[in-house]
N, C-alpha and C positions, 0 to 999 in steps of 0.2 A: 294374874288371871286364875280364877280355881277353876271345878270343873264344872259348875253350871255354866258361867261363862262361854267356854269352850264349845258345849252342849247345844247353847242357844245363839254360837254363832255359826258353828255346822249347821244347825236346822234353816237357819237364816240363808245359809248359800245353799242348803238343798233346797230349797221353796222361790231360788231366783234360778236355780237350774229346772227346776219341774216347771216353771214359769215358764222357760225357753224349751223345756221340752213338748208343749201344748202343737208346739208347730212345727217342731224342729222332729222329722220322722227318723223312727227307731228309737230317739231316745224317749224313755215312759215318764211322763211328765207326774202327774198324779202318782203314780207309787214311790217317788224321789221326794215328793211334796211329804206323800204318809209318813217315809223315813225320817224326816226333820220334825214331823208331829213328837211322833216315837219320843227323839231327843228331846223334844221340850216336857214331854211327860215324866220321861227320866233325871231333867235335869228337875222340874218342880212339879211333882205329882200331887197335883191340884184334880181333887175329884170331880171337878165338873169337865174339865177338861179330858179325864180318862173317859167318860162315860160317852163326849162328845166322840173322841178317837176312834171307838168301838164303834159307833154308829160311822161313822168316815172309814172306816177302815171295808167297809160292807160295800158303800156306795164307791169306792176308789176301786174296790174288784169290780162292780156292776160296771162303772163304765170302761176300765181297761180290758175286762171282757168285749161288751158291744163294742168297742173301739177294731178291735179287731174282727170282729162277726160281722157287723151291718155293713161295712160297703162291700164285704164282696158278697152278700146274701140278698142285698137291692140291686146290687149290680145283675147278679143272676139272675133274678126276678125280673126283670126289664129283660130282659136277655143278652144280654153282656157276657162278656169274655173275662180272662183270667189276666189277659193283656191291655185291659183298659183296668182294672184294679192295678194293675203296675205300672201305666202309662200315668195316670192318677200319681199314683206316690212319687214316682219320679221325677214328675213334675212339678209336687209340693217341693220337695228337695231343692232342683235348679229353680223355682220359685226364691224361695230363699235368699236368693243374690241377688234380686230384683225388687227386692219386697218394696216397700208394699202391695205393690200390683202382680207382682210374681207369685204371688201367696193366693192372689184372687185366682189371678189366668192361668197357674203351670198345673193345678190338679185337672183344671177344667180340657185345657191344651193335652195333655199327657192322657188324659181317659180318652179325647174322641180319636187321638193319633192310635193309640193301643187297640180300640174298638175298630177303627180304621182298616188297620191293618189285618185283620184278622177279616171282617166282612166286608169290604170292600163299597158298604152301602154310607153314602153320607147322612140319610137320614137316621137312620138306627144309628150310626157311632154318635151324630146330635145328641139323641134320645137320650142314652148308656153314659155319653159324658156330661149333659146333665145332673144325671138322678146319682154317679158317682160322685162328683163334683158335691151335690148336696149333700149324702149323706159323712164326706169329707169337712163339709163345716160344720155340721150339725154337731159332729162327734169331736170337731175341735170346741166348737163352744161346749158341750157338756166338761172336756177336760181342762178346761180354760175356768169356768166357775166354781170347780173342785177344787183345782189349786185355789184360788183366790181368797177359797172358804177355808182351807188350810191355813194358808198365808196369816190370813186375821183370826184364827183360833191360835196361833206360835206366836203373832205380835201379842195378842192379848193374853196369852201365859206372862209372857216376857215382861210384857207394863206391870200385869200382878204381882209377877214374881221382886222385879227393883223397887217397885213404888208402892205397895202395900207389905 
């Protein structure tokens, strides 16, 4: 093996780890994805490819930023708590071991128990566990299509790289 090889099979396992990190909370899915870009540019620095990177490297900050911003900034906005933004994540978490349907029900379960708890009202923790719930998938699918747009920019170095 030389070291493109090497190169473009770290990018390969960081673009199956940024894959699992879309849903898998705390690990940054999208910026693990970028790192394997990186190496595929290093390994074959293919200028279309670089110029893609730079524009992906913009968009991979834009959404790991809002990723972090928008649920708990719609959850406030609705009037939610700090406790339903955690009841939410921790939910996605033990989600996780139920998947697939754990993945649906444990942000939605975890925001109205967190809300809950804090207000005491079942309609508002409804409310709060909703609109966090949503902006929970919303921001997994933005990080879910970044990787994937990753993904097939590193396969597609790769095929250029062996077979042209």
């Amino acid at each position: 093996m030389d070291i493109p090889d090497i190169l473009f099979l770290c990018a390969a396992v960081l673009n199956v780890v940024g894959l699992a990190g879309t849903v898998v909370p705390g690990l940054p899915g999208p910026p693990l994805s970028f790192v394997g870009l990186v190496l595929c540019c290093i390994a074959d620095p293919n200028p279309i490819i670089i110029v893609l990177s730079v524009v992906m490297f913009f968009l991979v900050l834009i959404v790991t930023i809002l990723d972090f911003v928008v649920p708990g900034w719609l959850t406030n906005k609705v009037g939610g708590c700090k406790k339903a933004v955690w009841g939410a994540t921790i939910g996605l978490f033990v989600g996780l071991f139920y998947a697939p349907f754990g993945l649906i029900l444990g942000p939605f379960i975890g925001a109205f128990a967190g809300e809950y708890i804090d207000s005491h009202k079942a309609k508002q923790s409804l409310k709060v566990a909703a609109y966090t719930f949503l902006s929970i998938i919303v921001g997994t699918m933005f990080k879910l299509v970044t990787c994937i747009a990753i993904l097939l920019m590193c396969a597609g170095s790769a095929i250029w790289y062996y077979c042209f």
